[in-house]
N, C-alpha and C positions, 0 to 999 in steps of 0.2 A: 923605575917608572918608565911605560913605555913615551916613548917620543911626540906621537899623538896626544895621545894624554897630557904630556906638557908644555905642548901646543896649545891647548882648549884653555887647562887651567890660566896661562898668562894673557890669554885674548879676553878670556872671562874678569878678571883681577881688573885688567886694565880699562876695561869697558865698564865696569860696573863698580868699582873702587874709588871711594873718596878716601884714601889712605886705611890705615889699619897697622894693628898692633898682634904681633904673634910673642903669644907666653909658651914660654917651653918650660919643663920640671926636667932638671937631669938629664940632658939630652949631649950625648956625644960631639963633641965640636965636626968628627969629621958628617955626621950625618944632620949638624947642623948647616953647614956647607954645600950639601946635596941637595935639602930642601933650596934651601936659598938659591940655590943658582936655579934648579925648577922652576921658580915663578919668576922670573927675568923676563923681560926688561924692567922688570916693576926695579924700586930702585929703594937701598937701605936707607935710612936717612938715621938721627940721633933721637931720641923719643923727644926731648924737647924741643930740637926744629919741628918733631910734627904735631905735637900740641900748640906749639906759639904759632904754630899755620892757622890750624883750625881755629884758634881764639882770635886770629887777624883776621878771619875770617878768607884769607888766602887758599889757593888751588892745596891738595896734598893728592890729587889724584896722582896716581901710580908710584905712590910713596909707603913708605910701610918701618915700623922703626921692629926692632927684637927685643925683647927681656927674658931671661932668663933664671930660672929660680935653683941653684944648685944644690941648695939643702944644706950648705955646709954653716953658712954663719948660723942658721935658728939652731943647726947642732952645737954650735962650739957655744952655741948662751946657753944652751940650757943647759950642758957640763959646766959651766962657768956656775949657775944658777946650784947647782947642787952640789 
């Protein structure tokens, strides 16, 4: 990602962001690290700091939690299941 580009993205995040949640499916830790650091200064936070934010009715601008979905546990039930 050029450098500009990740300029814009984090002025835009941080200007117009009351926190947020990025779902990833299967996504490589190191290219999960790449995104992440691209939209900096935004800042990681726990998903549940940034839900008990928003229900305190608390700031979560330039906050943002991760989840990630790896596909491994719904496989290992449904082997279990059959």
């Amino acid at each position: 990602m050029s450098v500009l580009l990740q300029q814009a993205m984090s002025k835009a995040i941080l200007r117009y962001s009351s926190g947020f949640v990025l779902a990833f499916h299967d996504i490589l830790p190191e290219r999960l690290d790449e995104f992440v650091e691209s939209i900096r200064p935004a800042k990681a936070v726990p998903l549940t700091e940034l839900v008990g934010r928003s229900k305190r009715g608390a700031s979560t601008a330039g906050l943002f939690a991760i989840t990630v979905d790896d596909g491994e546990i719904g496989r290992a039930s449904c082997r279990e299941r059959v």
